[in-house]
C-alpha positions, 0 to 999 in steps of 0.5 A: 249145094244140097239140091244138086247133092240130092239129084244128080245131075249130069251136065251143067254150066254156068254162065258169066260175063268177061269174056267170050270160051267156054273154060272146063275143069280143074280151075285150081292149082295144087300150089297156091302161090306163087301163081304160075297158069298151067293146065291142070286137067281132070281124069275126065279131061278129053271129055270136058275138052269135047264137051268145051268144044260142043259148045264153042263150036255151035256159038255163033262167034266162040271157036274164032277167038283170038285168044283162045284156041277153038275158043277153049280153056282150062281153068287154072291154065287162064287163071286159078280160082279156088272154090269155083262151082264147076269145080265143086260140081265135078268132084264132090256131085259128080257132075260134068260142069263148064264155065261159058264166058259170053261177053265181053261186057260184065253188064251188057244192056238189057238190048243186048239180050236178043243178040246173046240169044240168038249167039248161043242158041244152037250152042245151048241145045248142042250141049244139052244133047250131050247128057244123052251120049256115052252110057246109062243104066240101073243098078238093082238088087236081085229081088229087082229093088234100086239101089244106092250104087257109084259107077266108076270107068276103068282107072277113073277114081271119079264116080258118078251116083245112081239115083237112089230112089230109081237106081238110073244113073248116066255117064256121058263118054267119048269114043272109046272102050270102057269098063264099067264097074257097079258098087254099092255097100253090101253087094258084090261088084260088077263090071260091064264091057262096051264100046262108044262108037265114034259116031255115036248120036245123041238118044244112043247111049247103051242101057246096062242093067247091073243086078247086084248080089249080096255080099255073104256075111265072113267073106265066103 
């Protein structure tokens, strides 16, 4: 939990045995019991819903799930889980994380690993491709130092951390117009304006530079 803390990672997944979807966030529920499945989705929901969808849709078998609509779930609408990863992930480190269920069997033979393989290939690289979309940027000073800053979309109580040593970030968006605020202790605040295309590819993400000025000591 430090080390993803002191990095800031971007995307994630984690993968298990049990079934075959790709589950996404939020996998608790506000009220433990009695337990009552239902969908209890992020402020980040159509991403985590795309990013479900990147995967299952370049898994060789996934999207055709029986179950499963597009071979997707939310958490908590499957079953509730308290304290799970991908969960911690997203609101504590502010990193997008999904839970990739890819067999059926909990301990598959060691045979088996060709096949699981070649089955998520495709689906694995898709995904990765995704960190790469939406926005990135620095937050910097005026004299051109990086600073510890969050980034924050629109109503979004979710942020996410520049890394402080470089003052980078990046923040994976769908389709869509955005603003993009800029703030860190001590500094006045920024806010960007732009635009996501729907056809936007991988490595096309816009650069946004904020140079932040101080605040003035007494609010003037």
């Amino acid at each position: 939990m430090n080390w993803t803390n002191e990095r800031h990672f971007v995307l994630a997944a984690n993968f298990h045995g049990g079934d075959v979807v790709a589950n996404y966030p939020f996998d608790g529920e506000p009220t433990l019991y009695p337990h009552n499945p239902s969908d209890q989705p992020t402020p980040d929901d159509e991403l985590f819903r795309h990013l479900a969808k990147t995967y299952s849709f370049n898994h060789a078998s996934m999207r055709q799930s029986g179950e499963f609509r597009d071979g997707i779930t939310n958490g908590a609408k499957w079953y509730s889980l308290y304290g799970g990863m991908q969960d911690w992930t997203y609101l504590t480190a502010g990193c997008f994380e999904i839970t990739l269920e890819v067999s059926f069997v909990k301990r598959p033979s060691a045979i088996q690993l060709d096949g699981f393989w070649n089955d998520n290939y495709d689906a694995m690289l898709a995904y990765l491709l995704e960190v790469h979309k939406g926005v990135k940027g620095i937050v910097q000073s005026q004299d051109k130092k990086p600073l510890a800053a969050k980034i924050s979309i629109g109503e979004n109580h979710m942020s996410v951390k520049t890394d402080p040593a470089h003052g980078d970030w990046y923040r994976i968006l769908t389709p869509g117009r955005y603003s993009v605020t800029a703030s860190a202790d001590g500094y006045q605040s920024h806010t960007y304006s732009v635009t996501i295309p729907e056809d936007q590819q991988a490595f096309q993400a816009p650069y946004l530079t904020f140079t932040l000025a101080p605040t003035v000591a007494g609010g003037k």
